[in-house]
Every structure is written in C-alpha cells, then in structure tokens.
Backbone as a printed PyTorch tensor [residue, N CA C, xyz], in Angstrom:
tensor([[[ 69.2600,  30.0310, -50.1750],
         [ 68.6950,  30.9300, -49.1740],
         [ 67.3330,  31.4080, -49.6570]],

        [[ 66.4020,  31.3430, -48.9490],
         [ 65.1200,  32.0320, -48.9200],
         [ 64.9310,  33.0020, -49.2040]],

        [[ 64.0260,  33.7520, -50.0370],
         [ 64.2670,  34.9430, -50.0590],
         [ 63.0790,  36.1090, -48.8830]],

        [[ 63.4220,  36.6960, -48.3270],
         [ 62.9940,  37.1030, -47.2530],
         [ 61.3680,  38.0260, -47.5300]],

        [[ 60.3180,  37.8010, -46.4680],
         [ 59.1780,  38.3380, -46.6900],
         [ 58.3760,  39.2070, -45.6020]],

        [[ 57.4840,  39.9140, -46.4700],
         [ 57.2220,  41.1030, -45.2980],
         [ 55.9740,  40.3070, -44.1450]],

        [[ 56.1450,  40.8460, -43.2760],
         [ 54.4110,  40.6740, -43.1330],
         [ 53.3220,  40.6620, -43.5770]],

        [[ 53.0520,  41.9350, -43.9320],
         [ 52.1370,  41.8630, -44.8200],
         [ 51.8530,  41.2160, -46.0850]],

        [[ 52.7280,  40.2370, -46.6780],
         [ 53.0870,  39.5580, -47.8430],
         [ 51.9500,  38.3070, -47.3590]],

        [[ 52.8260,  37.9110, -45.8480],
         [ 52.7490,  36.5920, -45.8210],
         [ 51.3320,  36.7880, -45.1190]],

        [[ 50.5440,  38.1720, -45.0800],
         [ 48.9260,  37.9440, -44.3810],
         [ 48.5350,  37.7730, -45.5680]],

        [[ 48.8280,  38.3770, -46.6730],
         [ 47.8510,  38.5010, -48.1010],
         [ 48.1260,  36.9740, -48.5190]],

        [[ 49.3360,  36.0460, -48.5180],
         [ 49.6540,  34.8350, -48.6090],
         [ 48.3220,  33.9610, -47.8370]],

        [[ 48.3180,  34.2220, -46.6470],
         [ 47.6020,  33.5150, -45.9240],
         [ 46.2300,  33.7860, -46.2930]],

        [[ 45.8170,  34.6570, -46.5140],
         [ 44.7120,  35.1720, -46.8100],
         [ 44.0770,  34.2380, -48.5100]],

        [[ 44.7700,  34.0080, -49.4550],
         [ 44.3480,  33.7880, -50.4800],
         [ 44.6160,  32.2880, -50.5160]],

        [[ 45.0660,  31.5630, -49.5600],
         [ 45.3350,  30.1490, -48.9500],
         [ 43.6060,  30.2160, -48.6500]],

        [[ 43.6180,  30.8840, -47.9170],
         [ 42.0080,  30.9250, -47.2680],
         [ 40.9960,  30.8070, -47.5480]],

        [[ 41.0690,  31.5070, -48.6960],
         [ 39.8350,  32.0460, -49.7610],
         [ 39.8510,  30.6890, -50.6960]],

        [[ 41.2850,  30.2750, -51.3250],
         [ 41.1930,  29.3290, -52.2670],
         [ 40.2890,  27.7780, -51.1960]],

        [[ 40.4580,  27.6530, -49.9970],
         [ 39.9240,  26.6110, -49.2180],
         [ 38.3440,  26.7540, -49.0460]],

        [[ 38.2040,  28.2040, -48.7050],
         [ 36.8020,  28.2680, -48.7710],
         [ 36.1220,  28.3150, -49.7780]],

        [[ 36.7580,  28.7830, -51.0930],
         [ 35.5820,  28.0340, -52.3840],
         [ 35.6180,  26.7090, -52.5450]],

        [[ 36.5410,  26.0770, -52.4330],
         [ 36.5450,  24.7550, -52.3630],
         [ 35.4990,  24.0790, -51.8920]],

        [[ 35.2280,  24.7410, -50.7010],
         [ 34.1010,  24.0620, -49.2960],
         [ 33.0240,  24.2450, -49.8070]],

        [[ 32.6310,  25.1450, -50.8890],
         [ 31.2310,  25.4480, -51.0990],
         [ 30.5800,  24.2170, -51.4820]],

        [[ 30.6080,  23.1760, -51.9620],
         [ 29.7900,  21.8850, -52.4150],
         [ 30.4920,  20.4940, -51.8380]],

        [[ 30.7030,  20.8720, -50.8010],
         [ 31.3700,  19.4260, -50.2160],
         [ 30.1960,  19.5520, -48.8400]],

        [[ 30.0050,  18.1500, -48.4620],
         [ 29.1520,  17.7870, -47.6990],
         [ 29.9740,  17.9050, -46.3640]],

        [[ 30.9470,  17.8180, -45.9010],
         [ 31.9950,  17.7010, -44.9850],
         [ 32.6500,  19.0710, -44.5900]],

        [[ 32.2260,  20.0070, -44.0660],
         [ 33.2600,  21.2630, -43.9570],
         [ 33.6030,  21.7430, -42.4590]],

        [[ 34.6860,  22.2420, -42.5120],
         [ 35.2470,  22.8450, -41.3570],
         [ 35.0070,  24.1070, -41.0840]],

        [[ 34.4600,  24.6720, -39.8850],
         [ 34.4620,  26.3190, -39.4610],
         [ 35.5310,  26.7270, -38.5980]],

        [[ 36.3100,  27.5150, -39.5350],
         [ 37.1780,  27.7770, -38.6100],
         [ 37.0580,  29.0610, -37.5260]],

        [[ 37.7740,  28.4720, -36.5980],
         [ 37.3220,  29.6470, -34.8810],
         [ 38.1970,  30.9110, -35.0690]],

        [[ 39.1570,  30.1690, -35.3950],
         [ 40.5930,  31.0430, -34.6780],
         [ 41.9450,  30.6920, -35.7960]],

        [[ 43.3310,  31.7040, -35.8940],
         [ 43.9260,  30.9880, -36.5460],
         [ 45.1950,  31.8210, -36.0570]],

        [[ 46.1530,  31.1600, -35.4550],
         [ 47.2970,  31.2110, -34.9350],
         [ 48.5180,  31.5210, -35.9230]],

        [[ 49.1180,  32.5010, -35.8940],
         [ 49.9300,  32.6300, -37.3300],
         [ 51.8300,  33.0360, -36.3260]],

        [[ 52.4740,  31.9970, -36.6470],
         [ 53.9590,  32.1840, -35.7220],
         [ 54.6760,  32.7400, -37.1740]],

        [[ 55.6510,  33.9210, -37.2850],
         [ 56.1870,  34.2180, -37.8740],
         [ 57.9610,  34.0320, -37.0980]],

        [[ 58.9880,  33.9970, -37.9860],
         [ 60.1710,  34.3530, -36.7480],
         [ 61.2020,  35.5920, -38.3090]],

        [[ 61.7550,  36.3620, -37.1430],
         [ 62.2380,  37.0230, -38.4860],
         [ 63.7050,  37.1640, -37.8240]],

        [[ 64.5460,  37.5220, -38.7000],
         [ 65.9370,  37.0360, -38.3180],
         [ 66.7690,  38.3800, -38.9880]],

        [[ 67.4350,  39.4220, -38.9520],
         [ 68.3030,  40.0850, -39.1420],
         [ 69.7540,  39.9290, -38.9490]],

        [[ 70.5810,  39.4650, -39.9200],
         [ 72.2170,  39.7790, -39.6220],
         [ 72.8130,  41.2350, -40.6330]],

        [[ 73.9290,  41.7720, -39.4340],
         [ 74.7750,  42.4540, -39.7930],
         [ 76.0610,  42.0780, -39.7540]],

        [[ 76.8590,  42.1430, -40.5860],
         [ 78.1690,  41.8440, -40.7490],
         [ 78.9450,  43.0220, -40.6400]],

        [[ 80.6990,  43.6690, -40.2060],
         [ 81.2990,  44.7050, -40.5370],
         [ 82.5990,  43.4200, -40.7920]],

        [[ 83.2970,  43.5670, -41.7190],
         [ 84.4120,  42.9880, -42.0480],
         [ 85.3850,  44.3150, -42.5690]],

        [[ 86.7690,  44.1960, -41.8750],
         [ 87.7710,  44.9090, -42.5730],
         [ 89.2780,  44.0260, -42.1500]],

        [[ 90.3720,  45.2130, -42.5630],
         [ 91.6980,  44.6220, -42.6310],
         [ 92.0750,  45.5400, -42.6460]],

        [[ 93.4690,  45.4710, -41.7910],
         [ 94.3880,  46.8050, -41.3920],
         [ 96.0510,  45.9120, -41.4940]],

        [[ 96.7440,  46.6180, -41.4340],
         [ 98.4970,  46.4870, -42.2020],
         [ 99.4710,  47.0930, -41.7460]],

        [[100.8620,  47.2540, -41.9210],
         [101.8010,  48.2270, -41.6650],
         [102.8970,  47.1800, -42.1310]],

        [[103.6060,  48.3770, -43.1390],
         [104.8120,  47.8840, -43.2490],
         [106.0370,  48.7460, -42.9510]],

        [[107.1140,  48.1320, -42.5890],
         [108.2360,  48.5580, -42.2630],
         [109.6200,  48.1660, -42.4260]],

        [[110.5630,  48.8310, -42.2960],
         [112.0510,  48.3170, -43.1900],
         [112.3200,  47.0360, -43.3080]],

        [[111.7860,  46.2440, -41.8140],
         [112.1160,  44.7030, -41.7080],
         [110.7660,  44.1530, -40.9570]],

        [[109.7840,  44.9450, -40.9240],
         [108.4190,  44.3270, -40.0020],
         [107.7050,  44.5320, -40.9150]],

        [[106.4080,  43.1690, -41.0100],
         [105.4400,  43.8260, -42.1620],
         [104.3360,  42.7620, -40.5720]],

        [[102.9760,  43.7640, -40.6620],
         [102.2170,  43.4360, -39.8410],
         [100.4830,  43.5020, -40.8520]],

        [[ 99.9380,  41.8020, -40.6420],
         [ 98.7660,  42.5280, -41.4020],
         [ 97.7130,  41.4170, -40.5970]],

        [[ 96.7460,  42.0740, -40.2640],
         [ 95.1120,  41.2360, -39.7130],
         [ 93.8930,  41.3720, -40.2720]],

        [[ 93.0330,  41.0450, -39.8770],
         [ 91.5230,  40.9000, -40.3910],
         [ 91.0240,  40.2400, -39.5420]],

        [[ 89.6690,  41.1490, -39.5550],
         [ 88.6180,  40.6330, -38.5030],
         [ 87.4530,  40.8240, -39.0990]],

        [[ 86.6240,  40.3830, -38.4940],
         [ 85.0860,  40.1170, -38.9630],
         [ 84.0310,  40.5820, -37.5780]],

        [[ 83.1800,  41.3340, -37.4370],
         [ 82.2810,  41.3660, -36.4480],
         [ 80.7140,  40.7830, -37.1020]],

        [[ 80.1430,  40.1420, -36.2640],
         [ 78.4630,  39.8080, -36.5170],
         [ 77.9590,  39.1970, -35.7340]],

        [[ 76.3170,  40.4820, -36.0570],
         [ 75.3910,  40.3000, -35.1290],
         [ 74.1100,  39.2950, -35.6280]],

        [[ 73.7640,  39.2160, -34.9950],
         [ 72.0460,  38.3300, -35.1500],
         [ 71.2810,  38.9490, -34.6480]],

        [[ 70.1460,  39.4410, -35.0620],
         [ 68.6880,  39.5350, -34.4400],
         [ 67.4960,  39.0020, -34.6720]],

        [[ 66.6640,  37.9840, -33.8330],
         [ 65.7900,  37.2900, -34.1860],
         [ 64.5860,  37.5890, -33.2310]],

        [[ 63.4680,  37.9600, -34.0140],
         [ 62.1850,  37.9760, -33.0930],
         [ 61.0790,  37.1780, -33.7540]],

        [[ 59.7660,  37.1570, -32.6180],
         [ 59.1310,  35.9460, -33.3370],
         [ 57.8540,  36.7390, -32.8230]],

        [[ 56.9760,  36.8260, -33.8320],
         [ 55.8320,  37.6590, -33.6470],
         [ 54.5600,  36.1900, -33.5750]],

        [[ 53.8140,  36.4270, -33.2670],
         [ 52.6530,  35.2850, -32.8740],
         [ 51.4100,  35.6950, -32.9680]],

        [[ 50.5560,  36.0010, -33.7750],
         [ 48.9110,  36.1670, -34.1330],
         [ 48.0640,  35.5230, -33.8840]],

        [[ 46.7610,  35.8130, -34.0210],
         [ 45.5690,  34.9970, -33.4390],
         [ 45.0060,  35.9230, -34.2430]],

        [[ 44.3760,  35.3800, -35.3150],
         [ 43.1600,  36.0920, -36.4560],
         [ 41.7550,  35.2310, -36.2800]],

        [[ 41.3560,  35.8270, -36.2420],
         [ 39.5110,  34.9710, -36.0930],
         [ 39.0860,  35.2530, -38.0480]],

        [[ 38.6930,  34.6650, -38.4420],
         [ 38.3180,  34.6200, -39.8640],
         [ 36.9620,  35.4850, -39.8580]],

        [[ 36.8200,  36.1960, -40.9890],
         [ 35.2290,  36.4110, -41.3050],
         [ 35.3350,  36.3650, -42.9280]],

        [[ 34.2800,  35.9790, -43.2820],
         [ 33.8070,  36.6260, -44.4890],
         [ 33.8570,  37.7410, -45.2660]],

        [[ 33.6580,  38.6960, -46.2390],
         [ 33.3550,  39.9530, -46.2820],
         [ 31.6000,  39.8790, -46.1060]],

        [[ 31.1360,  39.4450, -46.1620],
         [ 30.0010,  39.3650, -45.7480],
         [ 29.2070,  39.2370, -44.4150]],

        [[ 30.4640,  38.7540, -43.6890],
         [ 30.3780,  39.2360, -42.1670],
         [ 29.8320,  37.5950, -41.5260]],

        [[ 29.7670,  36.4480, -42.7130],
         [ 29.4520,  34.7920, -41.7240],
         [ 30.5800,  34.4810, -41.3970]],

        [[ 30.9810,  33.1490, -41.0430],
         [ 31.9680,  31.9760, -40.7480],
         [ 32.8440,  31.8800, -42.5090]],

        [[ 33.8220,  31.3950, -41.7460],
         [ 34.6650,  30.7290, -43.0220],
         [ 34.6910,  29.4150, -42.6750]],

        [[ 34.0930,  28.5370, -43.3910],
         [ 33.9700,  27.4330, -43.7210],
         [ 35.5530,  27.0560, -44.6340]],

        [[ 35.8650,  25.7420, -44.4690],
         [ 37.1900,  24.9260, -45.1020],
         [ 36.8770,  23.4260, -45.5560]],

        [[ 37.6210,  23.2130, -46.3880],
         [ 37.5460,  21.6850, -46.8810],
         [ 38.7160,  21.2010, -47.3900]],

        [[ 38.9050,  19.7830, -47.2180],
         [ 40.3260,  19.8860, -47.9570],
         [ 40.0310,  19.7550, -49.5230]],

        [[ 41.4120,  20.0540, -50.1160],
         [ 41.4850,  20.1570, -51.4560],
         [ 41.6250,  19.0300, -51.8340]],

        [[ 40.1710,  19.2700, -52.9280],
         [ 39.2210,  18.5620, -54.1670],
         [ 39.2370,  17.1920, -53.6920]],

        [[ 39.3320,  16.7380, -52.4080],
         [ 39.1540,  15.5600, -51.6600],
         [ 37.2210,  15.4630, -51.5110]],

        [[ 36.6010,  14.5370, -51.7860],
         [ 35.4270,  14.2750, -51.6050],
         [ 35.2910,  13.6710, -50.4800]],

        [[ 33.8540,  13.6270, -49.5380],
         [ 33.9440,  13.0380, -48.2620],
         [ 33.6260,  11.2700, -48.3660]],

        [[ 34.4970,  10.1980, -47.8390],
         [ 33.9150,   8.6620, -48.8830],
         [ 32.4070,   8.2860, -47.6670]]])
C-alpha cells in the first residue's frame, strides 16, 4: 500500500520536478515553454466499524459479527500556469538527452 500524501506535498513534489527540468533546459538547443499544467489528483478515504455481539444460555449460545465500510473518493483537478521567480516562462528539456 502507498503511503498516502498531502496536497501540498505533491505541489512542492511537482514543483522541484519542475525546477530540476528547467535547469536542465538551460544549455540545450531544443526547449519547451510550458503554457499551462493540468495536475489530476484522486484522494480516497475508508472507514471501517467492525464488532461482535453473543449471548449465552442454559442450552442456547448465540454469537455474530459484522463489519460496516465506507469509501470516500474525490478528485480535485488544477490548471497551474508556470512562472519563474523572476517573473519569465519556464522553459523544459528532457533529461540530459541532447538534441541529434
């Protein structure tokens, strides 16, 4: 199992994906500007309640168990436009690939 992440994890994630692409780009003849950048997250919550109940008696013995569970899943969807801290384009390249 995965271990589960915040949002904000996975912007600072994305974010240093970003940065590592755009130094990359700095001396390659070939680079990409990126416009726009679409970010689909889906996040998923379960709750479980499990118990067990009984009774015994002179000649009856009675015993069950049940389990209840829920799911909750939502899916959040972004659109980040890139900048710089300097306020240009973010330029991309792929990694340490030269253009032939």
């Amino acid at each position: 199992m995965s271990q589960p992440i915040t949002l904000a994890q996975a912007l600072v994630s994305l974010r240093k994906d970003l940065e590592i692409a755009r130094q990359q780009a700095k001396n390659e003849n070939l680079q990409f500007k990126v416009e726009d950048i679409e970010v689909e997250l889906q996040i998923s919550s379960t709750s479980e309640f499990e118990g067990e109940f009984g009774a015994n008696g002179w000649m009856l013995s009675v015993k069950g168990a049940g389990k209840l569970s829920d799911q909750t899943s939502h899916k959040i969807k972004l659109k980040l436009i890139p900048i710089a801290a300097d306020g240009t384009d973010v330029l991309l390249s792929s990694e340490g690939k030269k253009p032939v």
